[in-house]
N, C-alpha and C positions, 0 to 999 in steps of 0.2 A: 374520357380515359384518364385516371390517376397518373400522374407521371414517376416514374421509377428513378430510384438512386442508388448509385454502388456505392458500397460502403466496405472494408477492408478491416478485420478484425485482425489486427500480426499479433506473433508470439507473446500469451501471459503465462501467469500462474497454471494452477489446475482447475480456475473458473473460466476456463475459454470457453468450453463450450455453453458456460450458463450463460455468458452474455450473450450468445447467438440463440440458445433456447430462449430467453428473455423476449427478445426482439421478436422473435417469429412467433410469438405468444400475448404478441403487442397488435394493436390496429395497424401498427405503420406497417406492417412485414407486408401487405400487395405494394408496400411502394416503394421497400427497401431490395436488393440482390446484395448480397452477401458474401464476399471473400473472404477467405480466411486462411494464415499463413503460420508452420510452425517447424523450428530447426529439427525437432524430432520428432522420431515415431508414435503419433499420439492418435492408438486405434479406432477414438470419440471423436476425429477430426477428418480421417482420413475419406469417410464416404462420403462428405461433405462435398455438394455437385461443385463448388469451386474451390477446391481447398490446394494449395502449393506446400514443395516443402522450400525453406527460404531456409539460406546462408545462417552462421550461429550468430547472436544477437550485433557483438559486437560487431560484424563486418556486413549488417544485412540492411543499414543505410540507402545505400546506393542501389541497391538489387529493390528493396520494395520501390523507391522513386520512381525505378525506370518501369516497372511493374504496372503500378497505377498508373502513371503514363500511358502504356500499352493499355491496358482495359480501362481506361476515360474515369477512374475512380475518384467520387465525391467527396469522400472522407477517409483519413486514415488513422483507426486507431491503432496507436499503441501500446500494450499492456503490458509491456515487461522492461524494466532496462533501458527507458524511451531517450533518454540523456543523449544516446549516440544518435537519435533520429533528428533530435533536437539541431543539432547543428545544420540541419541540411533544409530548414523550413524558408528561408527565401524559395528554396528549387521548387519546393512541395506549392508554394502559394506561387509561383511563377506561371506558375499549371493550372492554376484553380484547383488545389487539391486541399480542403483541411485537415490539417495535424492534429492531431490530439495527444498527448503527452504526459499530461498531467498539470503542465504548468506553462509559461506562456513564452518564456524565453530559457536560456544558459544560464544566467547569474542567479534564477528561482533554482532551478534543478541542482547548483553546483549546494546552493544556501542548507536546500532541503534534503539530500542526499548527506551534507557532511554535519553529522548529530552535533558536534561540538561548536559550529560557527550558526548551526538552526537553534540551539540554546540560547548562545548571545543576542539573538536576531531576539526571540521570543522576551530573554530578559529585560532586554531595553527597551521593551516595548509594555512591559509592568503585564506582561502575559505569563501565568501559572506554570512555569516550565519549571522540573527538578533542576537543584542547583547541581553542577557535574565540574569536576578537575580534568583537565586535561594529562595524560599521561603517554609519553611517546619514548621513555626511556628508563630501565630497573630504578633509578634515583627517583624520577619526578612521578614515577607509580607508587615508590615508598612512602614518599612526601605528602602525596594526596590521601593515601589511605592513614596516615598519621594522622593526618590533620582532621580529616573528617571521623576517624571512630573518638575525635572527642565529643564531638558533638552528635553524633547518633547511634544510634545502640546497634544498625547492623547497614552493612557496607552491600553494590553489588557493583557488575564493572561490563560493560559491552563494547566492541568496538566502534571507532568512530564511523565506519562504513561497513555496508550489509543490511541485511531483512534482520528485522525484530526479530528475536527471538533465535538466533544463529550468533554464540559468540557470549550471550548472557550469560553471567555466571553470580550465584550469592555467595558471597564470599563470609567465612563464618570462622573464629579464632581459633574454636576448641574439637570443631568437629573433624572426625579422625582423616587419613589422607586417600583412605579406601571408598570413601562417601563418594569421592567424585566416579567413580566406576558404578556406582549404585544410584545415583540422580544425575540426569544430564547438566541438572540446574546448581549445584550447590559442590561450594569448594572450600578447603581450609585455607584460610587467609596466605598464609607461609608459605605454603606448596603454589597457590597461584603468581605469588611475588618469586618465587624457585623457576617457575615455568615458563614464567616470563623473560627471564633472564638471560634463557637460555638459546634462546632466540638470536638467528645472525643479524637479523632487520628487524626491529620490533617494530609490532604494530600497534598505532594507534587508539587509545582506549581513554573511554570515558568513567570514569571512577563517582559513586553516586550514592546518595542516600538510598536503602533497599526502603521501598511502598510494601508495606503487607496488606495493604487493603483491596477491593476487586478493581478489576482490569475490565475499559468497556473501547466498544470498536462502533467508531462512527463512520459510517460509508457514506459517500458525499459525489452526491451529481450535481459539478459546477461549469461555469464558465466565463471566461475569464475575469476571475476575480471574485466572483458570485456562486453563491449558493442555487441551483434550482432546486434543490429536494435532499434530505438526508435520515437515516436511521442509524439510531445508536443499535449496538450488540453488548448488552450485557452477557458475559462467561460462566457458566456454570458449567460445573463435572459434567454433566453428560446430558446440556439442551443450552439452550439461547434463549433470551428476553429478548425482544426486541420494540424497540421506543419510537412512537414521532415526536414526543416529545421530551428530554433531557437540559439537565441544565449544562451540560458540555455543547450546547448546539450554540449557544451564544460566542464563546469559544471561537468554536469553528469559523463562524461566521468571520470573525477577525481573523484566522487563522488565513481565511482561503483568501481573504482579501491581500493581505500583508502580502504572501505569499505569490499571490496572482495565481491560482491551483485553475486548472482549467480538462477538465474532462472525469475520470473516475475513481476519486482518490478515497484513501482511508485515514484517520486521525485517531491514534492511540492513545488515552489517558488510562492515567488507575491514583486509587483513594490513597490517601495518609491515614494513620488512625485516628484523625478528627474528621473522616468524613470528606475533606475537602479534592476536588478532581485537580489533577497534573499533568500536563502532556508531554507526553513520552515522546511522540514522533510522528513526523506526518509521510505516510506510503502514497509515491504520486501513483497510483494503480490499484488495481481494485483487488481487494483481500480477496483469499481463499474464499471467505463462508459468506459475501457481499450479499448470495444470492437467497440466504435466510432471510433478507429483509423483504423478501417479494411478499412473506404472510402476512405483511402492514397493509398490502393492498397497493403499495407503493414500486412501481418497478423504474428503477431507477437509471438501469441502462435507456428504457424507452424514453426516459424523462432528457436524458443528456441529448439522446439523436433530435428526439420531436424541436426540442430547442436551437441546436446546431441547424436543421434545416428546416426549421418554420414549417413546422408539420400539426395537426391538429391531434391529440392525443386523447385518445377514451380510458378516463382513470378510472378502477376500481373504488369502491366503498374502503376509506381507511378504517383500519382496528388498531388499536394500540391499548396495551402491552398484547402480544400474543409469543408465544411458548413456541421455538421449533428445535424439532431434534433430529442430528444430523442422521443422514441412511447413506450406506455406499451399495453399489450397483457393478455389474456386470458388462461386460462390451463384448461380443461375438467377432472374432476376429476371425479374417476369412485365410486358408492356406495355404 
């Protein structure tokens, strides 16, 4: 008889349920049981034979602990926000329970979470990181963008904490002030140095040479420190590339080691106009579209568990490049 293991999917993104779909789409699913926890109403989770609703991220620490505790749980991943979980992994391994996180202690999460002290980190380490100014006050926001539009022909600015892509803005001299209601993305220089200003607390912002070149999304099953398995996501208008092999994967490799990345993380780079790759930022969690990479043949959730508990894994045939294009779906809610 197989021996079973519980394992605890908490609060992610909107890929929760693909990692649970993943795994039960795996060999391991006769030997995995499955928990799954989430602060809100999420009608793709709900019928799920063990699913809880758990406290909002920041205060749901101690509620999953005592949780896993109560039902004998092998492993705990966490998918969203894991920093507050972090703290509490002596209790977690007191129990024999493992954490999953993203990364392996505090001072990885504090490094990786704050974009402007993960640049220094990456720079002095003669890793491909764009150069950024640091900007926490109307002055030293002026200052930065002074200095840098001499030397590049187009500026962009995000804050130093939050998800990629919340916060970004291209900042542009001559285009008019009505643009920014017309692209989420794109702002006149003047009006964002105005808006900033305006501010009773300003917040911290990284000021940055703009990349016009493509944007690719590497998703990365590691552990601690190590790589077991990764697929690039190249961007396109309306599909996905997706790669086993890239030359950001070397990258990575340093990236996760440096780092100590440990469970389902994502690593963002995009091109300069000579072609060359930059990284953006590393997401200790797994991206939204992580689950496009399963048409490599490669699943990558399976790849992190089989590893974490020395389990024997039956891989698919790899293909690389293959083509996927996203579909959204429906969910029957009951009344």
């Amino acid at each position: 008889m197989l021996q079973q293991y519980k394992i605890w999917i908490a609060e992610c993104y909107s890929c929760q349920i693909d990692i649970i779909e993943l795994l039960n789409n795996s060999n391991l699913s006769d030997q995995l049981i499955v928990y799954t926890s989430h602060s809100r109403n999420r009608p793709e989770l709900v019928n799920l034979e063990h699913y809880f609703e758990q406290p909002k991220i920041s205060e749901s620490a101690p509620w999953l602990l005592q949780k896993c505790i109560e039902h004998k749980i092998n492993i705990l991943f966490a998918g969203k926000h894991s920093q507050y979980l972090e703290s509490l992994r002596p209790e977690f391994e007191a129990h024999q329970i493992t954490l999953i996180t993203g990364a392996v202690n505090h001072d990885f999460h504090d490094l990786i979470n704050n974009k402007y002290q993960f640049t220094l980190k990456c720079e002095a380490q003669n890793l491909p990181a764009i150069p950024a100014r640091l900007a926490n006050s109307t002055e030293s926001l002026q200052i930065a963008i002074d200095e840098l539009q001499q030397q590049h022909t187009e500026l962009c600015v995000k804050p130093v904490y939050g998800v990629y892509g919340a916060g970004f803005l291209r900042l542009q001299n001559h285009v008019n002030y009505f643009k920014t209601f017309e692209s989420a993305f794109k702002c006149n220089t003047q009006q964002f140095i105005e808006a900033y200003s305006q501010q009773e607390k300003p917040i911290k912002y990284l000021v940055m040479p703009y990349l016009a070149g493509r944007e690719c999304s590497v998703d990365i099953a590691c552990s601690n420190g190590k790589i077991i398995a990764q697929v690039t996501r190249i961007k396109h208008d309306y599909f996905q590339e997706c790669y086993l092999e890239h030359p950001c994967h070397q990258t990575c490799i340093e990236l996760v080691a440096l780092f100590q990345c440990d469970g389902l993380i994502n690593i963002q780079f995009k091109q300069d106009q000579d072609l060359n790759w930059h990284i953006l930022e590393i997401n200790p969690r797994p991206a939204g579209g992580f689950a496009y990479s399963k048409h490599t043949g490669v699943n990558l959730v399976a790849e992190l568990f089989a590893e974490k508990l020395n389990l024997q894994l039956q891989r698919n045939e790899p293909q690389s490049p293959v083509k996927a294009f996203p579909l959204s779906y429906s969910v029957k809610m009951d009344l």
